[in-house]
C-alpha positions as CSV (number, residue, x, y, z in Angstrom):
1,X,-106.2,46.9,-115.0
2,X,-109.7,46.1,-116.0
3,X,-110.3,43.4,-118.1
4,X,-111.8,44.1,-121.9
5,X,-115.2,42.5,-122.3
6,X,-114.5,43.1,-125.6
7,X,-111.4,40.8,-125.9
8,X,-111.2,37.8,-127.4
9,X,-112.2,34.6,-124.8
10,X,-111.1,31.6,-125.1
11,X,-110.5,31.8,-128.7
12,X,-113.9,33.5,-129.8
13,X,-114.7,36.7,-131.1
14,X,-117.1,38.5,-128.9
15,X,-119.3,39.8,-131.6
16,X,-121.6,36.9,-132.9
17,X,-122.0,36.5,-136.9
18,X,-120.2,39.9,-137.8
19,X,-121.0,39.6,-142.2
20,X,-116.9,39.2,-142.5
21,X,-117.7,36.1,-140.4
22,X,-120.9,34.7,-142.1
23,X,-119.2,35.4,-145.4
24,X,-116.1,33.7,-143.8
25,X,-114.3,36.2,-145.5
26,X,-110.9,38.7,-143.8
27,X,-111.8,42.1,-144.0
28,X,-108.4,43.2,-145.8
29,X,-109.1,40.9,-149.2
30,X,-108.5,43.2,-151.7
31,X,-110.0,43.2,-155.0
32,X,-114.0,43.2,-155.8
33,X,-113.4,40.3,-158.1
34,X,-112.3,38.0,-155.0
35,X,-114.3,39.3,-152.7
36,X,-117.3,38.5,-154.9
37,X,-115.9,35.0,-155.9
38,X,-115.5,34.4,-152.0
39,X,-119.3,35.3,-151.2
40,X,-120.3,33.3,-154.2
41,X,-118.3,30.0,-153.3
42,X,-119.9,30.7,-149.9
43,X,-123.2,30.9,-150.6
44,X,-122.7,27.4,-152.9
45,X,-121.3,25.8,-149.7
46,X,-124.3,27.0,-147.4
47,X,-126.4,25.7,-149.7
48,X,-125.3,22.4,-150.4
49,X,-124.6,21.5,-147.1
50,X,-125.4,24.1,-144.6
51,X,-124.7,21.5,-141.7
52,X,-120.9,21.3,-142.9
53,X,-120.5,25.4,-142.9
54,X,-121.8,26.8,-139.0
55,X,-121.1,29.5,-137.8
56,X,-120.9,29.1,-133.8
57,X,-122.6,25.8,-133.8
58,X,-125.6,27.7,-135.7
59,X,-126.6,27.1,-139.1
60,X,-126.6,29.5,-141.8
61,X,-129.4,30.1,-144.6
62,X,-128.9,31.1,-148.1
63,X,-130.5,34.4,-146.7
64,X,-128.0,34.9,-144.1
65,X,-125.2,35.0,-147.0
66,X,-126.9,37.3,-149.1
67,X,-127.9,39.9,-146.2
68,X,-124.0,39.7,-145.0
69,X,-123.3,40.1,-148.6
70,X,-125.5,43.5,-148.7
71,X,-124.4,44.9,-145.8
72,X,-120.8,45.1,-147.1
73,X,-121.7,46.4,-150.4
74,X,-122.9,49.6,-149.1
75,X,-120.1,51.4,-147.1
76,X,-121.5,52.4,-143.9
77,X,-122.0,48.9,-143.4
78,X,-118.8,47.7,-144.1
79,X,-117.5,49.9,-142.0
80,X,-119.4,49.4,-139.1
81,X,-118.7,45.6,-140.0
82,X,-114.8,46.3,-140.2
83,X,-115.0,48.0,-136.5
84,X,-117.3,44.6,-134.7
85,X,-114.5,42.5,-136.3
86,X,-111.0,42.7,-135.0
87,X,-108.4,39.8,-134.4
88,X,-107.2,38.2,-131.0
89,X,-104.8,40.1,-129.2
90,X,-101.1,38.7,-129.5
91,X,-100.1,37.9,-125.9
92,X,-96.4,37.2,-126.9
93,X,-95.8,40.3,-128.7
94,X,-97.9,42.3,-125.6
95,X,-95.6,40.5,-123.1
96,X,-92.4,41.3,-125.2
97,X,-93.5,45.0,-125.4
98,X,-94.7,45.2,-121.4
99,X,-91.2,43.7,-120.5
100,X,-89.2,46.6,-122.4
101,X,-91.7,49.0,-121.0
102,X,-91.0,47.6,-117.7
103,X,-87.6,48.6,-117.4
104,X,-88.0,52.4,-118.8
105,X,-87.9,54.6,-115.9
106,X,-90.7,57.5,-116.4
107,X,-88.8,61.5,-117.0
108,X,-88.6,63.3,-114.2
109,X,-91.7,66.3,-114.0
110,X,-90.1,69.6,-115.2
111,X,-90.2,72.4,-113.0
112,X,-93.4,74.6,-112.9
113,X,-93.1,78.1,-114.3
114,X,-92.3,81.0,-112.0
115,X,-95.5,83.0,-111.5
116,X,-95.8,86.1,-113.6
117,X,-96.2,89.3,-112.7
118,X,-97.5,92.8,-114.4
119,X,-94.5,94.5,-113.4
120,X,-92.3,91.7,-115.2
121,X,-94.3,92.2,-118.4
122,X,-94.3,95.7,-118.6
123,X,-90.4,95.9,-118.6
124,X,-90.6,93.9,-121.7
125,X,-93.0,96.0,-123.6
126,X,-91.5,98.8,-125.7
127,X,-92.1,102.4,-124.8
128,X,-95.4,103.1,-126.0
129,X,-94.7,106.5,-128.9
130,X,-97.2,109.2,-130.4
131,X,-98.1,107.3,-133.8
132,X,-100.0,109.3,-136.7
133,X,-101.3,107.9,-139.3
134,X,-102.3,109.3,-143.1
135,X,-106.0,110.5,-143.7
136,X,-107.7,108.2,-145.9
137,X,-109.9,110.9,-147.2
138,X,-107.6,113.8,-147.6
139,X,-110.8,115.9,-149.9
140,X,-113.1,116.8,-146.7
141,X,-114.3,115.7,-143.9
């Protein structure tokens, strides 16, 4: 199988400074209240001591909070920020499913249909009978 570039290495997300990241908030917090008083404790901590809060052994600005903070305000950009942010895989609960998948013996192919021919079809047609049908106009032609 090819390996995901994508995938989590060595414990780092492979998309750098993702606005869930910078804001160091989880995508699923719920609520506009908390997600507002997350971004605002965040931007206090970046500004009083931006040295104590990098992000990839990078420092972040004021600036950098309040664009990340923007971007998921307006929905297009929350959503592309929801889709560049995704957790590690869970390599126990992948092994525990690939080890009951293991054992599971594919179903065998069913058997293509017969060919079909004209003859066969028209035996299932009904007789074709004269039909007539009502004028629509029955004052003239």
């Amino acid at each position: 199988m090819a390996e995901n570039p994508w995938a989590w290495q060595d414990g780092r997300n492979p998309y750098r400074a993702t606005p869930f990241q910078i804001l160091d908030l989880a995508p699923d917090t719920l609520g506009r209240a908390a997600v507002h008083a997350r971004i605002r404790r965040r931007r206090q901590r970046v500004s009083r001591a931006p040295e104590r809060n990098p992000l990839f052994g990078e420092q972040l600005a004021v600036a950098d909070v309040n664009e990340a903070a923007e971007q998921i305000q307006d929905p297009r950009g929350r959503l592309l920020a929801e889709l560049r942010t995704h957790r590690p895989e869970r390599s126990e609960g992948r092994s525990r499913f690939a080890e009951r998948v293991a054992g599971i013996e594919p179903p065998a192919a069913p058997e293509p249909p017969a060919a079909v021919r004209a003859q066969d079809l028209v035996r299932l047609a009904p007789e074709p009978v004269p039909r007539s049908f009502p004028r629509m106009w029955p004052h003239g032609e």
